[in-house]
C-alpha positions as CSV (number, residue, x, y, z in Angstrom):
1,X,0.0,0.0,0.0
2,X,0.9,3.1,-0.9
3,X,0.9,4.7,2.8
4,X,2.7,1.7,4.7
5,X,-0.1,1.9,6.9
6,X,-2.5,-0.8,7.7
7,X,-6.3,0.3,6.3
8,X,-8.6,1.3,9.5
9,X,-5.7,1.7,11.8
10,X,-4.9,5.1,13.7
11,X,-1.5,5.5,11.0
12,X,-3.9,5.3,8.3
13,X,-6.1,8.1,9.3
14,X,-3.0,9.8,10.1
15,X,-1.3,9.3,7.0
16,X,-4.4,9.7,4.2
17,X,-5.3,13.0,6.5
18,X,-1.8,14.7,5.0
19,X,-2.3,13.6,1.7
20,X,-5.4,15.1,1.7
21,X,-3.4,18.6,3.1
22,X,-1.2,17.7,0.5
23,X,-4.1,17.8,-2.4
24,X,-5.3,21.4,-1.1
25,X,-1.1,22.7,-0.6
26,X,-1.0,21.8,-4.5
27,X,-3.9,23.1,-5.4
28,X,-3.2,26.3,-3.7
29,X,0.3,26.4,-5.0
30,X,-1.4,25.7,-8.8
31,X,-3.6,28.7,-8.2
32,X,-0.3,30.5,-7.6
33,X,0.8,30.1,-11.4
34,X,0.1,31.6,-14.4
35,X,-3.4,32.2,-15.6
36,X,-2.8,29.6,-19.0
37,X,-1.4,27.1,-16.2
38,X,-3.6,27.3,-13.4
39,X,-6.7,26.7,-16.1
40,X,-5.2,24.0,-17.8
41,X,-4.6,22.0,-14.3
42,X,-7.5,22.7,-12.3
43,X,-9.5,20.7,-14.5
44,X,-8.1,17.9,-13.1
45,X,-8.8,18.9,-9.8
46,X,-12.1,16.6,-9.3
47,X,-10.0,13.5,-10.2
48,X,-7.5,14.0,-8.7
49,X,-10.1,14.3,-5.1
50,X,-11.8,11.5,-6.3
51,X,-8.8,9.3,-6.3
52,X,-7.7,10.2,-2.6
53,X,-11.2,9.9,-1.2
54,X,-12.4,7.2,-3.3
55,X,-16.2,8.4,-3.1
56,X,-17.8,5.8,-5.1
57,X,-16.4,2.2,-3.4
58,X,-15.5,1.0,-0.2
59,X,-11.3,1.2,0.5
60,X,-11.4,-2.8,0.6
61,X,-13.7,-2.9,-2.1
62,X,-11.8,-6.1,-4.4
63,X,-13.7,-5.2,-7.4
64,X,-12.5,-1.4,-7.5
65,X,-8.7,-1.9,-6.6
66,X,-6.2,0.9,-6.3
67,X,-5.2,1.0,-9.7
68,X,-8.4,1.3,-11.1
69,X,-8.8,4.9,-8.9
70,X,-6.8,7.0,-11.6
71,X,-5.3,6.7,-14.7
72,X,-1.5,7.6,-16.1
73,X,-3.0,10.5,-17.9
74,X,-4.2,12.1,-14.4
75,X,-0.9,11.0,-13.0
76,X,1.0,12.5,-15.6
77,X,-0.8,15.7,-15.5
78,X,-0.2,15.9,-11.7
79,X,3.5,15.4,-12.3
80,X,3.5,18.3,-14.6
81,X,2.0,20.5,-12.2
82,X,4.1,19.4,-10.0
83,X,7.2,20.1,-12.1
84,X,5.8,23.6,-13.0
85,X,5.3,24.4,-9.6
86,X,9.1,23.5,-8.2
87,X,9.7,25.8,-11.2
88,X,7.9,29.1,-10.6
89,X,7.7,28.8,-6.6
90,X,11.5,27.5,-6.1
91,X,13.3,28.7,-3.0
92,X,9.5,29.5,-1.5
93,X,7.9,27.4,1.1
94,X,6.0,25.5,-2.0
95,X,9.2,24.5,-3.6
96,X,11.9,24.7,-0.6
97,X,15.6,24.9,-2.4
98,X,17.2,22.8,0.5
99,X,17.4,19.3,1.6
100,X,19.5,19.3,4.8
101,X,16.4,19.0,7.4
102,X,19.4,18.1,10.4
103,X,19.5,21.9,12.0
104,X,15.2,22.0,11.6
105,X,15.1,18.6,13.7
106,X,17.7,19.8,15.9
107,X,15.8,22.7,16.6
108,X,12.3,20.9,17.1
109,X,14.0,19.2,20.1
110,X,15.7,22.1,21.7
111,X,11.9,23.9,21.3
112,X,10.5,20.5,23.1
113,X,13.2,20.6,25.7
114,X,12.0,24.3,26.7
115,X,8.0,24.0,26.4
116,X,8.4,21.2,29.0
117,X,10.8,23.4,31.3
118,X,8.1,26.7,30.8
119,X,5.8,26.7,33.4
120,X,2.1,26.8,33.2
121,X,2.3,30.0,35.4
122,X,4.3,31.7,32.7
123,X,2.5,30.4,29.5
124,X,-0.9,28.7,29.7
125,X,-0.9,25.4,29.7
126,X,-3.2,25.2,26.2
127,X,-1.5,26.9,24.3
128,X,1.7,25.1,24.9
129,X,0.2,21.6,24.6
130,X,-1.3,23.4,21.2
131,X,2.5,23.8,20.3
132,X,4.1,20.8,21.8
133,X,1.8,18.6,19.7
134,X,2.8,20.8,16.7
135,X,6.3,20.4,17.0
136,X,5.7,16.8,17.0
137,X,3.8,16.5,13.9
138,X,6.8,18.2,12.1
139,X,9.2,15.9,13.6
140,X,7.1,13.1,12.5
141,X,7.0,15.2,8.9
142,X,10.5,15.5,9.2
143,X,10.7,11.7,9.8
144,X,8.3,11.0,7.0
145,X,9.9,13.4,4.3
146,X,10.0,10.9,1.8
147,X,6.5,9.9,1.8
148,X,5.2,13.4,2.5
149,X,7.5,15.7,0.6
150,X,9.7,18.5,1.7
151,X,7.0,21.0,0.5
152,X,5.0,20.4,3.7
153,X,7.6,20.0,6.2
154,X,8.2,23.8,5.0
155,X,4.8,24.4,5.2
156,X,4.4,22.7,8.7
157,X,7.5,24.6,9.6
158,X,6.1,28.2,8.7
159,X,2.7,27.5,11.2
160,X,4.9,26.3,13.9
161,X,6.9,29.5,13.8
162,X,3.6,31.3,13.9
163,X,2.4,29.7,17.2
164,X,6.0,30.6,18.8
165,X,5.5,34.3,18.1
166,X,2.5,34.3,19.5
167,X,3.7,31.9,22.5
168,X,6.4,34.5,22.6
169,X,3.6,37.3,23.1
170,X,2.0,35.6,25.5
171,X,4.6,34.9,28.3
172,X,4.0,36.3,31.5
173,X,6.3,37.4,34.4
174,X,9.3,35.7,32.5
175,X,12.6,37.4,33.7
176,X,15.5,38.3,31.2
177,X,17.4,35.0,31.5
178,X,13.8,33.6,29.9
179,X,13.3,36.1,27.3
180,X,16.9,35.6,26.1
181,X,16.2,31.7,25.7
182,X,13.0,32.3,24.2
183,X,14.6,34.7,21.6
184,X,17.5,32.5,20.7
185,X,15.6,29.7,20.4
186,X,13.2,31.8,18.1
187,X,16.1,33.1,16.2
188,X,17.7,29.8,15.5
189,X,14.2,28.0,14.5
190,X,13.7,30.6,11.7
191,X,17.2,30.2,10.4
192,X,17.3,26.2,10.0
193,X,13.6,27.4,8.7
194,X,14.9,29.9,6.2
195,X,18.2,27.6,5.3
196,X,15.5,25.0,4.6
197,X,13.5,26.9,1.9
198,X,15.8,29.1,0.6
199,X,19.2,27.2,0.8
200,X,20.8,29.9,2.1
201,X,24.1,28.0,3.7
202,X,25.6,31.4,5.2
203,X,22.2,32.9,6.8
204,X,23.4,31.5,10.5
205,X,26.7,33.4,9.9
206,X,25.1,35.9,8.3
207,X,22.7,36.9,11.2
208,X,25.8,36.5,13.6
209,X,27.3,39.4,11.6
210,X,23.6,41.3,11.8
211,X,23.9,41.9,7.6
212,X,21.6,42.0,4.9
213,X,18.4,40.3,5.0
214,X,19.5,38.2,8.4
215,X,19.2,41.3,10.3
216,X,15.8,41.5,9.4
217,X,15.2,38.6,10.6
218,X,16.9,39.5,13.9
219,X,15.2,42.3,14.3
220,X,12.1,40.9,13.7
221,X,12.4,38.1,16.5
222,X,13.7,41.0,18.8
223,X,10.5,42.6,18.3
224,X,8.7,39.6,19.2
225,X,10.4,38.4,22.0
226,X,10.3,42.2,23.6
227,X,7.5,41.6,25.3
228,X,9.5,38.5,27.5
229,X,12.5,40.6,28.2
């Protein structure tokens, strides 16, 4: 099976769940091209559904088997999308340039290591069960890169950065020693992030220096984190 995952089992759900994200990324991303392009593909749209979903049969149906869900012509025309999209989006979360994911995974650890060490006092105890299990699911992303693609680990990666700004916004009564940690930690999260998609080797050095589009990013995280400090 395509998934690795046994059908009606928890991994299945888990698994057909982001190929379904998957389906709506690429669609999004194909609404991103082109006018010509984005007509010419979304026609295909429906299929495409269809053959995740399988409306029509049961999964374990043995007179509608897997193969019989779409035909080479779909899959080609999905593989041309796909092309055209790591084209025209390259070096965006879409189409990430990089491949090295070590620094991103290292980082989803360090991030794991402080949620548990925050204490519900200082950030409520929700939100950071909201993030923890986020962080996971990219880990497991990470993990599962060759099934899933690096597209969504970049795009997984974007909405976890999102929750730690706000996390960062929402500390309370954390002393300077915190704020620091909070802000380095941020800092080096969107680096291994922005290394990821872009393939931009020297950013870590770069933001050390405070130069070019790494101070931006610098200050940016300052600016969140200010509120911590």
């Amino acid at each position: 099976m395509a998934l690795d995952a046994e059908w009606d089992s928890g991994e299945f759900a888990r698994r057909h769940a982001e190929v379904s994200s998957l389906l709506s990324e690429t669609i999004e991303q194909i609404q991103a091209l082109p006018e010509r392009s984005r007509v010419r593909f979304s026609r295909y749209y429906s299929q495409w559904w269809s053959a995740i979903v399988q409306p029509n049969a049961g999964w374990v149906d043995p007179a509608r088997p897997a193969r019989a869900l779409i035909n080479q012509e779909m899959l080609d025309h999905l593989e041309s999308a796909a092309d055209l999209v790591a084209e025209v989006l390259f070096g965006t979360s879409s189409a990430p340039r990089g491949d090295n994911l070590e620094a991103l995974s290292e980082s989803c650890n360090s991030w794991l290591a402080i949620l548990a060490e925050t204490p519900d006092s200082e950030l409520p105890a929700e939100l950071k069960g909201q993030i923890v299990h986020q962080i996971h699911h990219l880990v497991w992303l990470i993990s599962n890169v060759e099934l899933f693609g690096v597209a969504r680990v970049s795009r997984e990666t974007s909405s976890v950065i999102g929750s730690l700004a706000q996390a960062s916004t929402a500390l309370a009564g954390g002393d300077a020693e915190t704020g620091g940690k909070w802000k380095r930690a941020l800092l080096g999260f969107v680096a291994a992030s922005v290394v990821f998609t872009t393939g931009a080797t020297q950013l870590q050095t770069a933001i050390e220096a405070g130069s070019g589009a790494a101070k931006g990013i610098t200050q940016v995280v300052d600016a969140v984190t200010n509120s911590v400090e």
